[in-house]
C-alpha positions as protocol buffer text, in pm:
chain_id: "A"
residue {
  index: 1
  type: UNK
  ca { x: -3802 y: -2422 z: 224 }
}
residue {
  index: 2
  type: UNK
  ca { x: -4112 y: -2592 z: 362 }
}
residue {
  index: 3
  type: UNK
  ca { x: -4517 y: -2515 z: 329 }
}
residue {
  index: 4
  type: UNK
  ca { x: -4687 y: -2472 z: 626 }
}
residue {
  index: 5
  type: UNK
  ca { x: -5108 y: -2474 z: 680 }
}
residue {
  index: 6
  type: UNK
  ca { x: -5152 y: -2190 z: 850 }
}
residue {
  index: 7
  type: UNK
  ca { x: -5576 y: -2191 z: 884 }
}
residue {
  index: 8
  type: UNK
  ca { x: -5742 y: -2530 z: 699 }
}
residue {
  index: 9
  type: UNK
  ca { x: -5717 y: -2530 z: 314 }
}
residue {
  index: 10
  type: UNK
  ca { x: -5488 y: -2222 z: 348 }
}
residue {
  index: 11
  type: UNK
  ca { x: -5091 y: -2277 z: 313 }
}
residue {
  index: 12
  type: UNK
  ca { x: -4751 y: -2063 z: 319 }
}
residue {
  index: 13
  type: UNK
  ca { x: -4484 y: -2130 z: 178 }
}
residue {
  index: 14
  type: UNK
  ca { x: -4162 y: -2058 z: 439 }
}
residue {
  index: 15
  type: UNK
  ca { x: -3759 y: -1985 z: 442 }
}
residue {
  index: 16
  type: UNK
  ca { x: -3554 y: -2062 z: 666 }
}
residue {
  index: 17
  type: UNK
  ca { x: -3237 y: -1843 z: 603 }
}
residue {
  index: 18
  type: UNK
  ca { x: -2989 y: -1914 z: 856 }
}
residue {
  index: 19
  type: UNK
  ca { x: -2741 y: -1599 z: 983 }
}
residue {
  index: 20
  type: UNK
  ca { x: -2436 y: -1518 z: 744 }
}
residue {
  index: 21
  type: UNK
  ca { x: -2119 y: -1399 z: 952 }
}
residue {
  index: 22
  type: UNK
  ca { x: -2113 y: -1077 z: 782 }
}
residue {
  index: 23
  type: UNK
  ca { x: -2134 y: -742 z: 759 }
}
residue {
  index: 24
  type: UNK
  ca { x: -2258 y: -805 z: 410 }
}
residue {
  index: 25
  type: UNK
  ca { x: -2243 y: -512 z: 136 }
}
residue {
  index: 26
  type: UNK
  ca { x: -2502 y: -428 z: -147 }
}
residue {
  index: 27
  type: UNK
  ca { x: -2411 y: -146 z: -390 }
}
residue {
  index: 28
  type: UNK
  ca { x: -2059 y: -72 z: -185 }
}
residue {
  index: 29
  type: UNK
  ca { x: -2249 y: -52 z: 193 }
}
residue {
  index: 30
  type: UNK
  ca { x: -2286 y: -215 z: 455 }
}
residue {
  index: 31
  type: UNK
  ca { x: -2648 y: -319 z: 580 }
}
residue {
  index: 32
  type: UNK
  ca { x: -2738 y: -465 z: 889 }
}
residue {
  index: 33
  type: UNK
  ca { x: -3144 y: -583 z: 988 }
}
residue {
  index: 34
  type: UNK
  ca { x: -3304 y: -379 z: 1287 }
}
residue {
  index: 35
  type: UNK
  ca { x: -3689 y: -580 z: 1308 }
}
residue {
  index: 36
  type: UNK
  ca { x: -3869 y: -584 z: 992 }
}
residue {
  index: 37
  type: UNK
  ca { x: -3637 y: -333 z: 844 }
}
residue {
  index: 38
  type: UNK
  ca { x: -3264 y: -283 z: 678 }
}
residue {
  index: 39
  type: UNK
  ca { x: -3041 y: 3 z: 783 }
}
residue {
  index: 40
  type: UNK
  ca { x: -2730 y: 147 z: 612 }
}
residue {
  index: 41
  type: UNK
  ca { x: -2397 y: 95 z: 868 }
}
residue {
  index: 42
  type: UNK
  ca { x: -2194 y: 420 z: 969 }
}
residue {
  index: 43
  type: UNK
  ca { x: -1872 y: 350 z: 889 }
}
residue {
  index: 44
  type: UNK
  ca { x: -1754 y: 363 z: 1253 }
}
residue {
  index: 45
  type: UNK
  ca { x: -2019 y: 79 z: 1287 }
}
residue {
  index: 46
  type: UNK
  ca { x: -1907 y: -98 z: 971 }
}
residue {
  index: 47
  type: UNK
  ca { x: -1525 y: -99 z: 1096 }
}
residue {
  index: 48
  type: UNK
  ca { x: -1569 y: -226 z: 1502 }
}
residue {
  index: 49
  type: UNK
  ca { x: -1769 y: -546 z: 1284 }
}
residue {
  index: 50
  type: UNK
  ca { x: -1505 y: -590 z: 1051 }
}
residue {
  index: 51
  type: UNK
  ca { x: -1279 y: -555 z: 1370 }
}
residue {
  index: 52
  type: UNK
  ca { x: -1513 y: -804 z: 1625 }
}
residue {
  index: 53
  type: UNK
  ca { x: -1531 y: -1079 z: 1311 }
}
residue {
  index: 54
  type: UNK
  ca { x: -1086 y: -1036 z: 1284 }
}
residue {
  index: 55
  type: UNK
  ca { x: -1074 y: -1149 z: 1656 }
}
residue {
  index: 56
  type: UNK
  ca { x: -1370 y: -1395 z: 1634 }
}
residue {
  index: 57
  type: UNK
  ca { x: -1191 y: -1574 z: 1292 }
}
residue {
  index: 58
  type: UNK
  ca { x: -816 y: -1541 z: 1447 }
}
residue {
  index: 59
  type: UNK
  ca { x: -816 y: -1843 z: 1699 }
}
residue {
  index: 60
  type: UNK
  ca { x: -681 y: -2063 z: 1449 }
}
residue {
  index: 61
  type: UNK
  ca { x: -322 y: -1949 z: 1494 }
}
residue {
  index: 62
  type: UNK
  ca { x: -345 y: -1934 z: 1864 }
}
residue {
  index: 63
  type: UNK
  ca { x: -416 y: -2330 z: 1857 }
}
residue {
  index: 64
  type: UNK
  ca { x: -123 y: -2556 z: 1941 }
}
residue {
  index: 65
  type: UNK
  ca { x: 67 y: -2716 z: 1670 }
}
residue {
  index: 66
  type: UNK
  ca { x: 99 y: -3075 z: 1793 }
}
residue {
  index: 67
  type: UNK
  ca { x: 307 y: -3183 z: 1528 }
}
residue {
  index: 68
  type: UNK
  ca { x: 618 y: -2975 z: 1529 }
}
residue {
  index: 69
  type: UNK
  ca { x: 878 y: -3065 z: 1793 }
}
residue {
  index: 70
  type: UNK
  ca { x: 1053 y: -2761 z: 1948 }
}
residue {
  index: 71
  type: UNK
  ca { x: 1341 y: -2809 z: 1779 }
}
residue {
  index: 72
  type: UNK
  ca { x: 1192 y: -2672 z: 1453 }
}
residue {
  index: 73
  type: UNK
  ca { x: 1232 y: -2318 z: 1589 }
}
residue {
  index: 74
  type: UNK
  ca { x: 1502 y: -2117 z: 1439 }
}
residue {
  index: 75
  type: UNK
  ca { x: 1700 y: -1902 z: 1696 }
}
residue {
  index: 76
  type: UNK
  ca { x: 1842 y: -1673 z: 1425 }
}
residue {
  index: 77
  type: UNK
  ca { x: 1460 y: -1586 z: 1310 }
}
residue {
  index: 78
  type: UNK
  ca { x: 1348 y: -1548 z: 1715 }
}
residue {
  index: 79
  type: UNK
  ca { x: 1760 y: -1280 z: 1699 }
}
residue {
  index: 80
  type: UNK
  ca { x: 1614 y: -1102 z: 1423 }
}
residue {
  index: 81
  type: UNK
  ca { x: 1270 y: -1013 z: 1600 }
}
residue {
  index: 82
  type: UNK
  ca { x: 1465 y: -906 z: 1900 }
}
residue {
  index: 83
  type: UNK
  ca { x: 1687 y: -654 z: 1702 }
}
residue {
  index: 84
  type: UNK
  ca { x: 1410 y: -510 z: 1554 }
}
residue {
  index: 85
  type: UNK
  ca { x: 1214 y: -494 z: 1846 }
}
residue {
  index: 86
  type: UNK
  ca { x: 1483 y: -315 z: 2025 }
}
residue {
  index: 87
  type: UNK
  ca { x: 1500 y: -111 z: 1694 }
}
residue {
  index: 88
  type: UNK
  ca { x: 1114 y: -11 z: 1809 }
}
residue {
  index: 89
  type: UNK
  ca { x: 1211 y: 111 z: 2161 }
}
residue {
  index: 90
  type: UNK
  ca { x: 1037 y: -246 z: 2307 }
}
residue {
  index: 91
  type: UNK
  ca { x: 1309 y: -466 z: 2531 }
}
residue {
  index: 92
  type: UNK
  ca { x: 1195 y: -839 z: 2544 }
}
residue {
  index: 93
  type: UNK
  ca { x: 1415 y: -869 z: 2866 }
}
residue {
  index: 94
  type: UNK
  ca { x: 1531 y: -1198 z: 2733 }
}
residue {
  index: 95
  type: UNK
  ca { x: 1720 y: -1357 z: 2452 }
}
residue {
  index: 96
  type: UNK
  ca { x: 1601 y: -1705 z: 2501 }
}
residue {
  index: 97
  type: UNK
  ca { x: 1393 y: -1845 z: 2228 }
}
residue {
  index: 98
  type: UNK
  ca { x: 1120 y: -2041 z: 2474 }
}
residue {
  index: 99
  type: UNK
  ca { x: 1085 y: -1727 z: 2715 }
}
residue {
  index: 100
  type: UNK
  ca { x: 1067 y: -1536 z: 2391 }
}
residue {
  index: 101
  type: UNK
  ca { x: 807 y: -1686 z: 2267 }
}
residue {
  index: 102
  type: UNK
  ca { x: 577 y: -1751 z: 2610 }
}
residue {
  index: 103
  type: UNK
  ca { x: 584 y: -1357 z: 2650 }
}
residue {
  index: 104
  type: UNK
  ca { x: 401 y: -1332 z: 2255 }
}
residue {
  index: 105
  type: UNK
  ca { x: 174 y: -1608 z: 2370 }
}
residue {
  index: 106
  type: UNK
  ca { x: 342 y: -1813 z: 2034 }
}
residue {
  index: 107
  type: UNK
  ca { x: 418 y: -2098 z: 2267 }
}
residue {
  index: 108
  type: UNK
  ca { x: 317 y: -2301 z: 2569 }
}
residue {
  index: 109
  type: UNK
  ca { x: 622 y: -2400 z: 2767 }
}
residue {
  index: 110
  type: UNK
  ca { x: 788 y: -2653 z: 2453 }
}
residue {
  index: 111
  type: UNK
  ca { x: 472 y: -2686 z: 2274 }
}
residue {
  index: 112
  type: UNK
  ca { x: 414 y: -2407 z: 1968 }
}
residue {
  index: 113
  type: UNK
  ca { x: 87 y: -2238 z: 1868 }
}
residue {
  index: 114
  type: UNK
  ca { x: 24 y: -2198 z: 1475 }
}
residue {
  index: 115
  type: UNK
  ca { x: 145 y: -1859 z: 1496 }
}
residue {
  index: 116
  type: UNK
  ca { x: 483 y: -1941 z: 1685 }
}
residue {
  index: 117
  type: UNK
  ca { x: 544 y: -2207 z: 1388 }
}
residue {
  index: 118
  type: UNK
  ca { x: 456 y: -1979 z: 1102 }
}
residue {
  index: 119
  type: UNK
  ca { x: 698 y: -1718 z: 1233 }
}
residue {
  index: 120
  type: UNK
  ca { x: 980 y: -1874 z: 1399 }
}
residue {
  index: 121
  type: UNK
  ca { x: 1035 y: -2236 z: 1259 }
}
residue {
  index: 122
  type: UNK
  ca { x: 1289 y: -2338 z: 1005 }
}
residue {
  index: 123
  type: UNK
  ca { x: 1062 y: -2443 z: 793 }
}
residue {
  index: 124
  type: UNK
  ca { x: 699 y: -2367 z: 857 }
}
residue {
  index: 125
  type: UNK
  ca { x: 545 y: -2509 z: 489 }
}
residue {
  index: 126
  type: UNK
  ca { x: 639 y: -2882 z: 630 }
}
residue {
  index: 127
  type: UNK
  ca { x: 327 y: -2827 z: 827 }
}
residue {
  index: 128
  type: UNK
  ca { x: 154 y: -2556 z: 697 }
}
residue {
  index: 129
  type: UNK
  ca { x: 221 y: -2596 z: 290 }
}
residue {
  index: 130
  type: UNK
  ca { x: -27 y: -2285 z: 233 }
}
residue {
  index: 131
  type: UNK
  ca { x: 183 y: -2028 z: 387 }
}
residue {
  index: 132
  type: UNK
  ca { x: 379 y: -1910 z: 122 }
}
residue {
  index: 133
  type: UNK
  ca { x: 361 y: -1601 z: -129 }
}
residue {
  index: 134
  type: UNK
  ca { x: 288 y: -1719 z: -483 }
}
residue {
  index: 135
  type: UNK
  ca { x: 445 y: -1411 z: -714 }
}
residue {
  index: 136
  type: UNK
  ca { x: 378 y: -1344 z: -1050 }
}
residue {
  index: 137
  type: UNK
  ca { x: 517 y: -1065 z: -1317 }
}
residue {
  index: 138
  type: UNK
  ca { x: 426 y: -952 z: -1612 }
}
residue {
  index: 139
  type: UNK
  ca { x: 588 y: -667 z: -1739 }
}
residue {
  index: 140
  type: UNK
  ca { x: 670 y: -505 z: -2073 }
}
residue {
  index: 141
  type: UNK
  ca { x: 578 y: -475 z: -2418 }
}
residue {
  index: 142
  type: UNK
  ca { x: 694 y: -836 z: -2480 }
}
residue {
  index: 143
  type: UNK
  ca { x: 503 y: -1002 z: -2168 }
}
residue {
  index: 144
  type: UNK
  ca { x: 797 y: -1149 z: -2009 }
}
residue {
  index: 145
  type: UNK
  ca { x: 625 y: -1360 z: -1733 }
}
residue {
  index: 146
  type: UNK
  ca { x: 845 y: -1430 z: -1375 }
}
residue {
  index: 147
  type: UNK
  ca { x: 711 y: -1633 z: -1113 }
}
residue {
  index: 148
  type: UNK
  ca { x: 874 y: -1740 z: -785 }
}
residue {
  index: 149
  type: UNK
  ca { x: 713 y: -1915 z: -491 }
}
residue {
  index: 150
  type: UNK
  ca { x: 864 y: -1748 z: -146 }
}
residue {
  index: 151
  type: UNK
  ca { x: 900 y: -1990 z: 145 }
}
residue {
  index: 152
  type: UNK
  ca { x: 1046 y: -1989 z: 496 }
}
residue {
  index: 153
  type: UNK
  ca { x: 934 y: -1767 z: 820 }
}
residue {
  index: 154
  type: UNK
  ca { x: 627 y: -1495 z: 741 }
}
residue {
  index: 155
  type: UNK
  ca { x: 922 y: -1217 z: 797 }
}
residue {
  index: 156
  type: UNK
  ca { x: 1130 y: -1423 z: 557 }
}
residue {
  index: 157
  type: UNK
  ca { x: 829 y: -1422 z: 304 }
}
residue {
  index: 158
  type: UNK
  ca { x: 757 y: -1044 z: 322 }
}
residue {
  index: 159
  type: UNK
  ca { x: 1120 y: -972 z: 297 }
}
residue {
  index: 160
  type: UNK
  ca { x: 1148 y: -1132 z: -17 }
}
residue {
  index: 161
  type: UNK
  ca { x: 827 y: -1050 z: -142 }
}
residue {
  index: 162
  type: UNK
  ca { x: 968 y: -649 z: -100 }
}
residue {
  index: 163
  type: UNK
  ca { x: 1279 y: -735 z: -292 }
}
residue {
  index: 164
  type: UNK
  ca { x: 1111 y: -919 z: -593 }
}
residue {
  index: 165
  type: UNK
  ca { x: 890 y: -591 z: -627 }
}
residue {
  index: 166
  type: UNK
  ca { x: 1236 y: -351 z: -620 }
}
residue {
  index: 167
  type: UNK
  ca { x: 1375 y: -581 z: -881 }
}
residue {
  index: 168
  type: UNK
  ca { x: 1084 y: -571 z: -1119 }
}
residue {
  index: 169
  type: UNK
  ca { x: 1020 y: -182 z: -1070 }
}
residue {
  index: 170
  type: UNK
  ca { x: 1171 y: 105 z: -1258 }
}
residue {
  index: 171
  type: UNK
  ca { x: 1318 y: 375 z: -1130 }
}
residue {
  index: 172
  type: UNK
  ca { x: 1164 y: 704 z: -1223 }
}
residue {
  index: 173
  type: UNK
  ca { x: 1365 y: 1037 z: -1297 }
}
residue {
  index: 174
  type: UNK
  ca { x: 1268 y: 1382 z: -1238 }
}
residue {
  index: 175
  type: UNK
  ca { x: 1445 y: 1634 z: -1432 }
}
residue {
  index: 176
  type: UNK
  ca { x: 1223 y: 1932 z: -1300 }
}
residue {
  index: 177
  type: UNK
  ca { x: 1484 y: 2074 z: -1046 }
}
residue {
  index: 178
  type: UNK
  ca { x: 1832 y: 2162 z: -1056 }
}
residue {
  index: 179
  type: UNK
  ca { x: 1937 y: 1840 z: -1037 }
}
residue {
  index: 180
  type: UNK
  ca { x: 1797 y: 1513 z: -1167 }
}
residue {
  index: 181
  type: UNK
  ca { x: 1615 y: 1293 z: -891 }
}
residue {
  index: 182
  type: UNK
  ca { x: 1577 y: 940 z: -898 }
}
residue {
  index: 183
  type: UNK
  ca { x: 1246 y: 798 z: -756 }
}
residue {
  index: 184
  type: UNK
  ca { x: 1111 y: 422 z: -711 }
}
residue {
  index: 185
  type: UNK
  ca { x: 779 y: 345 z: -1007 }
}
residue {
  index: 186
  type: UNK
  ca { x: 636 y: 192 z: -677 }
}
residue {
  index: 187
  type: UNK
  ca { x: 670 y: 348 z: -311 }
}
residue {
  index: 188
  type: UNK
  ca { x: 804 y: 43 z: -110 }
}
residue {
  index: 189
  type: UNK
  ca { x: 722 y: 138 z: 196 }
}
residue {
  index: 190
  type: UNK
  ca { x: 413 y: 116 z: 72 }
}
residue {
  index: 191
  type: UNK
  ca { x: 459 y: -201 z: -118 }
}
residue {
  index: 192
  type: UNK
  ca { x: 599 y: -337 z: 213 }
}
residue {
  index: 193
  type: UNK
  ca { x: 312 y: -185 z: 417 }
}
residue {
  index: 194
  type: UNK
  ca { x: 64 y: -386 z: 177 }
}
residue {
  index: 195
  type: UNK
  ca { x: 261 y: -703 z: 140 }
}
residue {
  index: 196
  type: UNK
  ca { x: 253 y: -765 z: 591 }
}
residue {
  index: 197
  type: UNK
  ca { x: -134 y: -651 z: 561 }
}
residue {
  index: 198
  type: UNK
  ca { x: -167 y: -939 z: 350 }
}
residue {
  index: 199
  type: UNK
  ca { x: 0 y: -1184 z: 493 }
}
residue {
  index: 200
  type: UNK
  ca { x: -56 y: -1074 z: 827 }
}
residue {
  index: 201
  type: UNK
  ca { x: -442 y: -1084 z: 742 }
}
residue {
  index: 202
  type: UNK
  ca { x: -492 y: -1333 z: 543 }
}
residue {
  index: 203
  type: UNK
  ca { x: -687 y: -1666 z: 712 }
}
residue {
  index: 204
  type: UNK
  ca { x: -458 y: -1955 z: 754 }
}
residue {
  index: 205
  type: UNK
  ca { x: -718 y: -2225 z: 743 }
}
residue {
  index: 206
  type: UNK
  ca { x: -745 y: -2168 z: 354 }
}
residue {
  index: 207
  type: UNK
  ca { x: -559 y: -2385 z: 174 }
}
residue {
  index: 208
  type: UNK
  ca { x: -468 y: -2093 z: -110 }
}
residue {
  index: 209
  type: UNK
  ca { x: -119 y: -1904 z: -91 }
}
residue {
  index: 210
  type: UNK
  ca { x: -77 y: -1532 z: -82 }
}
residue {
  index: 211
  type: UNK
  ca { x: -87 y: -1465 z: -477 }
}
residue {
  index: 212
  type: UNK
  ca { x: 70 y: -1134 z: -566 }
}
residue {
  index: 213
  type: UNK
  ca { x: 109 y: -1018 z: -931 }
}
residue {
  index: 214
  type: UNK
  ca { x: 298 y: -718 z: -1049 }
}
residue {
  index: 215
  type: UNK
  ca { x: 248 y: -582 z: -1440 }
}
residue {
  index: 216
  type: UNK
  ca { x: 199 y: -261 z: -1606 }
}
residue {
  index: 217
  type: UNK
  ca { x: -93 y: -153 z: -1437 }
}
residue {
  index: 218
  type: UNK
  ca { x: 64 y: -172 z: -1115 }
}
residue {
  index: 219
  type: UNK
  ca { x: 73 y: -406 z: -820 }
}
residue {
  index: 220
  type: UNK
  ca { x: -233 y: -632 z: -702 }
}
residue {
  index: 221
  type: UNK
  ca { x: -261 y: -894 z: -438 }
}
residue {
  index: 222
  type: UNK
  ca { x: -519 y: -1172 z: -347 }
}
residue {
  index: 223
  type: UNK
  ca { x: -539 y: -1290 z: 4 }
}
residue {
  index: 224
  type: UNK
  ca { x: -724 y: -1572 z: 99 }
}
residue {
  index: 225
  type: UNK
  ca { x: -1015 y: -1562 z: 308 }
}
residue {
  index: 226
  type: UNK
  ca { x: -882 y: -1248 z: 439 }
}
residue {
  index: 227
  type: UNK
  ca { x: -1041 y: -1082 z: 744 }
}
């Protein structure tokens, strides 16, 4: 904020307001400034910004991870992704863990990128403490609390995330046909589709874990500064 003399004896007071990152929302939309005025987004318009800022706020896992010597990596994790790659119709055309990793752009030559340590590494929280999932339930009549913190690869993480939701969740029965039918409280392929969003999402650079809390109302997750 600063005044400014305009004409002798006359003064204005001025703000400088420097660019937010956006797209910013007021009342549930998204606004954007065209000249002197403000216009409401389409939604097509509001989702390629969302979309440009992901890419623009993603380089932090493509950076190289100085710190962790290739022998961190895991080959059983780097197995796993190959079976279910294969499972996906997609043939790596390789088993070995470097080559592996060089085609996903996780790794150059021996040296890993974020994202190749946070997926493939024994033990990624030695250098990256914030990636875990911090889980919380509180369920029943008599408040029972369970929390667990879930380590290890992001796969690893989601994995167990998924099973600690199956454990905590009912199963629902549905007497209305012939024959009774047995149905999850929560859909979890849904749950699981939710839990990689977040985790896949979420921005690294924060220093917060993936919090995820399951009571009566349902399932609710918090990701930190998530794209």
């Amino acid at each position: 904020i600063e005044r400014v003399e305009v004409i002798p004896g006359r003064e204005v007071i001025v703000l400088h307001v420097p660019g937010g990152e956006g797209p910013h929302l007021a009342a549930g939309r998204a606004f954007y400034r065209s000249g002197p005025v403000t216009v409401a987004m389409t939604r097509d318009e509001y989702e390629r910004r969302l979309l440009d800022r992901m890419r623009e706020g993603s380089g932090f896992e493509r950076q190289l991870d100085p710190d962790v010597p290739w022998n961190a990596v895991d080959p059983g994790a780097v197995a796993q992704f190959l079976v279910a790659a294969k499972a996906r119709g997609l043939e790596a055309g390789t088993s070995n863990p470097e080559d592996v990793l060089g085609r996903l752009n996780l790794s150059v030559g021996p040296r890993l990128r974020v994202g190749g340590t946070l997926l493939f590494t024994r033990a990624p929280q030695i250098w990256h403490p914030q990636a875990v999932i911090r889980i919380r339930s509180l369920r029943g009549r008599h408040g029972m609390e369970t929390s667990v913190n879930l380590e290890g690869t992001l796969a690893a993480q989601i994995d167990g995330a998924v099973g600690f939701v199956m454990r905590h969740t009912e199963m629902l029965s549905d007497r209305s046909e012939l024959q009774r039918k047995d149905s999850p409280e929560l859909p979890f392929a849904a749950v699981r589709e939710v839990i990689a969003n977040a985790v896949a999402h979420r921005d690294y650079r924060s220093t917060a874990p993936t919090q995820l809390v399951l009571d009566d109302a349902g399932l609710e997750l918090w990701n930190p500064g998530h794209l």
